[in-house]
N, C-alpha and C positions, 0 to 999 in steps of 0.2 A: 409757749405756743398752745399747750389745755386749756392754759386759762383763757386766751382768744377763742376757742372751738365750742368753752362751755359759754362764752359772752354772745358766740354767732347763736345757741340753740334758744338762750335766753331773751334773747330779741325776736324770737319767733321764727326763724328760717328753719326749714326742715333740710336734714345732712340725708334724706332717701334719694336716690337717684330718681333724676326727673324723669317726666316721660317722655319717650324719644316719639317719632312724627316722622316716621321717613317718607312720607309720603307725598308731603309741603317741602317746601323750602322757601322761608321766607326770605322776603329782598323788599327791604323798607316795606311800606305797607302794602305792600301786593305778593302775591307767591307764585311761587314756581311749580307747576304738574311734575312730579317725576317722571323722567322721559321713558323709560321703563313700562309704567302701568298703561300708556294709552298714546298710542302711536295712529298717527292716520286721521287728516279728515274725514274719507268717504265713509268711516265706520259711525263716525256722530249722527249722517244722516240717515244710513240704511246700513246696520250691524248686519246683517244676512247677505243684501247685495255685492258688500263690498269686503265678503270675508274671500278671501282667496284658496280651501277647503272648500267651501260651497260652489264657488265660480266651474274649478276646476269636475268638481262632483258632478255637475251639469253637462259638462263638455262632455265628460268621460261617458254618460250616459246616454247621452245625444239626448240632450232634454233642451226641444227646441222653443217650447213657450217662456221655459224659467231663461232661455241663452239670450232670448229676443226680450225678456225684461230686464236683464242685462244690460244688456246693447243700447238699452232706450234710456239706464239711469244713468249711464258714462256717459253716452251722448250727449245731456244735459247739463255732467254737471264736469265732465274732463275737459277742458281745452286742449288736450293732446287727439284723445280721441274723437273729437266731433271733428276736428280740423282731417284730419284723417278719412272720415265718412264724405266730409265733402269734399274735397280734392280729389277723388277715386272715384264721386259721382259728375263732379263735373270735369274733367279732364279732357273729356271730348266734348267737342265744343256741337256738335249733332248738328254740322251743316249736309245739308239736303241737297238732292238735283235729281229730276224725273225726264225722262228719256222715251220718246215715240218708240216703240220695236213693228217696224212695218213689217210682216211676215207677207201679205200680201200687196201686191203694185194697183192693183184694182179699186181699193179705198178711195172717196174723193181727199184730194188735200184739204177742202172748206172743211170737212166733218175731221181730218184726224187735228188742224189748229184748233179746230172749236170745241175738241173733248180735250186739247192740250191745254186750254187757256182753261179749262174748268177744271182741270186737275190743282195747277196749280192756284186758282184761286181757293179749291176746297182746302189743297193742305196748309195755306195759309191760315185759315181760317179757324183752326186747330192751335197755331200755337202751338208747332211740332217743338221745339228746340227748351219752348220752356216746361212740357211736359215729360219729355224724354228726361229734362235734371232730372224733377223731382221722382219722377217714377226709379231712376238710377238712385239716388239719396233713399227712398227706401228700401229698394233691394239691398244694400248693402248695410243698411242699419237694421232691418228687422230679418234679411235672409233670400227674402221672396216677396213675390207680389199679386196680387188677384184684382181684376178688372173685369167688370164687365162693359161691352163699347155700346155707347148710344149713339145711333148715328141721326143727324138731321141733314136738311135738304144743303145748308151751306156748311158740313163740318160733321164732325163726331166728339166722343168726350169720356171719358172713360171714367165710371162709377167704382170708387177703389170698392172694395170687400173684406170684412175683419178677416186677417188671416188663420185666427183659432176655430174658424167655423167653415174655412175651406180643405180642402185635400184633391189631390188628384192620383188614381194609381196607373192612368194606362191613357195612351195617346191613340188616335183618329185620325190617319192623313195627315200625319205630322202636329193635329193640333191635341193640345190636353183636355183630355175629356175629365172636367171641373164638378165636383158635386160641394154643393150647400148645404150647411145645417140650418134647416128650419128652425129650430129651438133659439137660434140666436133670436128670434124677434119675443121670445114670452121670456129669456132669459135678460132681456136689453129694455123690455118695454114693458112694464106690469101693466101699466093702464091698459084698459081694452080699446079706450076712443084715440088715444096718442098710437099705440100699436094699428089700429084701421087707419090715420094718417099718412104714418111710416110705410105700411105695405103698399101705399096707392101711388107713393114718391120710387117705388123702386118698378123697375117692369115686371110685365104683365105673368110673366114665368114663376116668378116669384109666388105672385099672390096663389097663384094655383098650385104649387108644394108647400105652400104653407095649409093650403084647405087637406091636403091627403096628409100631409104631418097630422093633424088636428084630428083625422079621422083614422091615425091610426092605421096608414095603409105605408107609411113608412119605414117599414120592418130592416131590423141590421141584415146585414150582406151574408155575416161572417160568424162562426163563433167568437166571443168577444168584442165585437165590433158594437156601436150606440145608432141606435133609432133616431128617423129625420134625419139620412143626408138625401139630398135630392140632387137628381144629375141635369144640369142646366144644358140648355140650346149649345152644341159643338160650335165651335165658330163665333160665338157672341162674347164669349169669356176667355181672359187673357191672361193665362201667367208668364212671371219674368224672374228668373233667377240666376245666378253668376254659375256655371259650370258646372249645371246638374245638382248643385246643393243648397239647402234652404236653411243653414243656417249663418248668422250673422257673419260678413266677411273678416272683418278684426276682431270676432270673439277671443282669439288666443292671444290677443295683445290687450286683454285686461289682467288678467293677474300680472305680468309686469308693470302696468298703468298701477298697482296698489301697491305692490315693494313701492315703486318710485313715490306715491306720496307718502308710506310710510317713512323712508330714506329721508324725506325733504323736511318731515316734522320733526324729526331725530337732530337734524340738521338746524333745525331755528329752532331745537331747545340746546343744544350745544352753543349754538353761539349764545342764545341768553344768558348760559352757565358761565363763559368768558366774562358778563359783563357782571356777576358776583364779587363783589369787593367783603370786608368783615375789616373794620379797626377795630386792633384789641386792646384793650387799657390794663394794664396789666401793677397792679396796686404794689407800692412799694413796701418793704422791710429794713427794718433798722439791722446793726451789727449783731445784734443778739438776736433776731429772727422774728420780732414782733413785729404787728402791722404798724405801719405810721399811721394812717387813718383808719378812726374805729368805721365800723359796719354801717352806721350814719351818714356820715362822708362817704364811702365810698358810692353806697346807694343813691344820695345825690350827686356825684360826679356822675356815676353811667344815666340818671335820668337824665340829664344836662347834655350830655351827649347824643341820650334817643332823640329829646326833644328837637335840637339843632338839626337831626341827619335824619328823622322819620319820613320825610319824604321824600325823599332822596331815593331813588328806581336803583337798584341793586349794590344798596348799600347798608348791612349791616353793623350792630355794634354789640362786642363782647366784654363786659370786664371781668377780670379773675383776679383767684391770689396765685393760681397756680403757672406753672410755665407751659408754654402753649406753642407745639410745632404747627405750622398752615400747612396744609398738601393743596398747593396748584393744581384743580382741574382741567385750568384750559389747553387746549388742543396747540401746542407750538407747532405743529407739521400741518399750517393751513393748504398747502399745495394739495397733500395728501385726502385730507377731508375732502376737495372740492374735487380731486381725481374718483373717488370713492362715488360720489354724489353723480358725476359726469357719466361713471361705467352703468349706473342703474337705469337711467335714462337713457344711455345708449341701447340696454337690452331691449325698450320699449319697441325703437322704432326695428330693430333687428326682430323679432317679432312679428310685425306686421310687413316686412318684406320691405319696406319701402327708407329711402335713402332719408339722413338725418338733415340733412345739408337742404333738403328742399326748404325745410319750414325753419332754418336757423345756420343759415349759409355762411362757413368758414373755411371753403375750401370746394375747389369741382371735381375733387377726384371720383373716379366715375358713377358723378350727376348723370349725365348722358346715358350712360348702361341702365342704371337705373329706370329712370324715366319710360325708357322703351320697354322693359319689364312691368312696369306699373301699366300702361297703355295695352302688352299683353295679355295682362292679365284680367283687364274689362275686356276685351275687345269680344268676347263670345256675346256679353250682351248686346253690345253694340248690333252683332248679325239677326241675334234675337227680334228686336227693334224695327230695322230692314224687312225682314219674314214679314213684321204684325202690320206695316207700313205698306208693303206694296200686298197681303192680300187686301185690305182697304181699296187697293186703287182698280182691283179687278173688276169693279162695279163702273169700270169707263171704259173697259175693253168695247171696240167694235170687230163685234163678229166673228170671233179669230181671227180677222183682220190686222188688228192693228192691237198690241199690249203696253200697257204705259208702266215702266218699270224705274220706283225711286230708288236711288241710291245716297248713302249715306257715307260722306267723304271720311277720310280718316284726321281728319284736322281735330287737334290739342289745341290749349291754350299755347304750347311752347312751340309747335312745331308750324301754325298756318302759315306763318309770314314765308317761311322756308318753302312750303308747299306752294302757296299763291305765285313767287319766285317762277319753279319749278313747272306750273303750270302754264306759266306764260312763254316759256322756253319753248313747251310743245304746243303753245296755240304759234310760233313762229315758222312751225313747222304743217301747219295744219289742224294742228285735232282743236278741242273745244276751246270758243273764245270766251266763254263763260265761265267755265271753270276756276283761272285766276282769282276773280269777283267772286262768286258764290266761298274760296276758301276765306277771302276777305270778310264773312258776314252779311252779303249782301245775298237775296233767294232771287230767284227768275225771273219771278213777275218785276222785280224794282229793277233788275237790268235791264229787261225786254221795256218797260217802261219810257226808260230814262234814254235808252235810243232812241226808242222813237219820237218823242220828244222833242231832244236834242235836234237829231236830225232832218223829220221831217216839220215839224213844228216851227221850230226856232231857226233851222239851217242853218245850225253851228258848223256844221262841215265843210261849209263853202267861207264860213269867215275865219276861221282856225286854222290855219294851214301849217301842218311840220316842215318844219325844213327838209328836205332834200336831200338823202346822205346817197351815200357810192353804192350801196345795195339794195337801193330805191330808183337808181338812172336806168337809163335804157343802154342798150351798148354804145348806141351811136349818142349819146350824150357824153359817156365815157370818153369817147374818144376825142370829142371837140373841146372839153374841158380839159385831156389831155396834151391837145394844139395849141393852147392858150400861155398866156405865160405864167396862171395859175395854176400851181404847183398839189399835187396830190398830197397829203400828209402833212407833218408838222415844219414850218416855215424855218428854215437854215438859220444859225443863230451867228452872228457876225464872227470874225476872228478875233477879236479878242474876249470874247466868252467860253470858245470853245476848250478844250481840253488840249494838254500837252498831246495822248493816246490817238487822239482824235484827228488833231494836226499834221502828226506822222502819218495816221495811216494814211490821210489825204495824199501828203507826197508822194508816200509809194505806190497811190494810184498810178499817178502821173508818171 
């Protein structure tokens, strides 16, 4: 066996231990990352964003610029969390209905339908339902929102405002008295001729704190406090944020959003580890302990063996002289892994309050509680919304006369149909026959429309005619259909259909 050890040195093989690479793991010509060193996509693209330390660091500090660029890289690149942002933005589906409040009798009727038909042609005209999303979609992804309203003769439109240059500390009659920092336009626009652009696209308020910024009449408030904020027209500017707080609504369901795809990479390098194979060749010895093939041979059998299996996706090859126990990596308790996998996920949506079962439905256990707790918890914007929406409409008041006040149904995606139902039950009884429809999707003007119409245009109502039930007759109809030999209710079914139960009790009429 020396004499073999001094033949292996003699052929030029070095006896030093090789050097180990724990770091690869090859598998045929490709390698394997050790799952160890580098866990997590979101860290590939943004190491700081998506450190959960830093996340957490932010929260704790209430550091609302760094939470809202947070909120903005998940958003983009989580399909947990953006699904999330928008299901909580659109949830309410923002159907509308505006309402005369006559306070006085004196009013003409011409004048209160002809500011009612203007009403709702204005808010038509807005595109209330498709701005309420998106306005909700950013609230809830950046925290808060800032608006200022432009209004025109058919409509208004709301100019968003960066929210690192707005602040509000104290409210006016209910509304947020908003100041601006000037600075955003020399910090956003170097040019001088693109900056005089910029300032002439925005109102006229503007241009005028931006001239006393420039001259320096914009002095801080406060000790501590930064030069150039200017306090904008009450009533023209609009913020909107969920229950008094501005910052992002599922910020605290990002650090679980990053275990989970830490968890998930861990998870698909586990299973790549199962698909690790190694054939080991293992060179024989004769009785007396010498090798049967010299150093030569053996060298070309393991080349003959790479060559055949080198492309071959997690399949190595070892040859030895020596004897060689394998330790199985793979994971035999796959239930276990995927239970493991399943809890980390589950903390996500535990987190952010909101049921798992909406966006990956295996079960209703209470879906429905849920739901009504999600719908809770927007529901102050919602009011918000309302407030910004009917004072808009105070500009069609006549006179204290007559107040035209919108309302803003509480219709979801999950719940109108239930609603419209329910609404119809009480237009049977009287109250609004519009209602129903409007839960439906449909606004006022395309009801009030489509009757008239219908009705006097087309006089569909005279060619359409419903049947005639028992709660539509008159009594003395009742009663002669009564005298008749047609029979109220469902038509007697012959004797031999009827039931044994049935039969008898007939007799014991008799």
């Amino acid at each position: 066996m020396i004499n073999r050890l001094q033949q292996i040195k003699e052929k030029g093989f070095s006896m030093a231990a090789p050097p180990l690479d724990f770091n690869k793991v090859k598998i045929g010509v490709k390698t394997l990352d050790d799952a160890v060193l580098s866990l997590g996509d979101y860290k590939s693209l943004n190491t700081q964003l998506a450190d959960k330390k830093f996340v957490l660091n932010a929260i704790s500090k209430y550091d609302l610029e760094t939470m809202r660029e947070i909120s903005n890289f998940f958003y983009k690149t989580s399909g947990i969390y953006s699904r999330l942002c928008r299901y909580m933005a659109f949830l309410y589906r923002y159907d509308w209905m505006i309402t005369p409040y006559i306070i006085d009798d004196s009013a003409p009727e011409d004048k209160i339908l002809r500011n009612f038909s203007k009403t709702l042609s204005y808010m038509d005209n807005c595109n209330i339902k498709k701005i309420l999303g998106e306005i909700a979609l950013k609230v809830i992804t950046n925290g808060c929102y800032y608006g200022y309203i432009v209004e025109t003769a058919s409509g208004f439109s709301l100019q968003e405002l960066p929210i690192r240059y707005c602040r509000t500390r104290y409210t006016v009659n209910g509304f947020s008295a908003i100041e601006f920092n000037m600075k955003f336009f020399d910090e956003y626009f170097r040019d001088a001729e693109q900056r005089a652009k910029v300032l002439n696209l925005f109102p006229k308020e503007f241009k005028k704190g931006y001239i006393l910024y420039k001259q320096g009449k914009l002095v801080p408030d406060y000790q501590g406090d930064t030069k150039g904020w200017y306090l904008l027209e009450i009533g023209k500017v609009i913020k909107f944020n969920v229950n008094g707080e501005d910052f992002p609504m599922f910020i605290n369901v990002v650090p679980a959003i990053i275990d989970l795809d830490a968890a998930q990479d861990l998870d698909r390098k586990k299973m790549a580890q199962q698909l690790l194979k190694i054939i080991i060749q293992k060179m024989p010895f004769d009785k007396n302990g010498d090798l049967i093939f010299d150093v030569d041979e053996a060298r070309e059998l393991h080349n003959n063996a790479v060559q055949m299996l080198g492309r071959a996706i997690g399949i190595d090859v070892l040859t030895t002289f020596a004897d060689v126990d394998v330790a199985d990596m793979a994971d035999r308790n796959t239930t276990t892994s995927v239970d493991e996998l399943e809890k980390v996920e589950r903390t996500v949506y535990n987190e952010s309050g909101t049921a798992q079962n909406l966006f990956n439905t295996d079960g209703n256990i209470a879906l429905e509680k849920s739901i009504l707790n999600d719908e809770a918890a927007i529901y102050n914007l919602l009011l918000q919304f309302e407030a910004f929406l009917n004072n808009i409409l105070k500009q069609f008041d006549i006179n204290k006369k007559v107040t035209y006040k919108l309302q803003l149904l509480n219709t979801t995606i999950y719940n109108y149909k239930e609603l419209s139902k329910m609404y119809k039950e009480q237009a049977q009884l009287g109250y609004s026959k519009m209602l129903p429809q409007i839960a439906l999707g449909q606004s006022q003007s395309s009801i009030l429309a489509n009757a008239y119409f219908e009705n006097n245009i087309l006089d569909l109502v005279s060619m359409f005619v419903p049947p005639i039930t028992s709660n539509q007759m008159s009594p003395s109809a009742i009663q002669r259909d009564n005298s008749s030999d047609n029979k109220v209710g469902r038509k007697e079914k012959p004797d031999d259909e009827k039931s044994e139960k049935t039969i008898a009790n007939r007799e014991s009429m008799n």
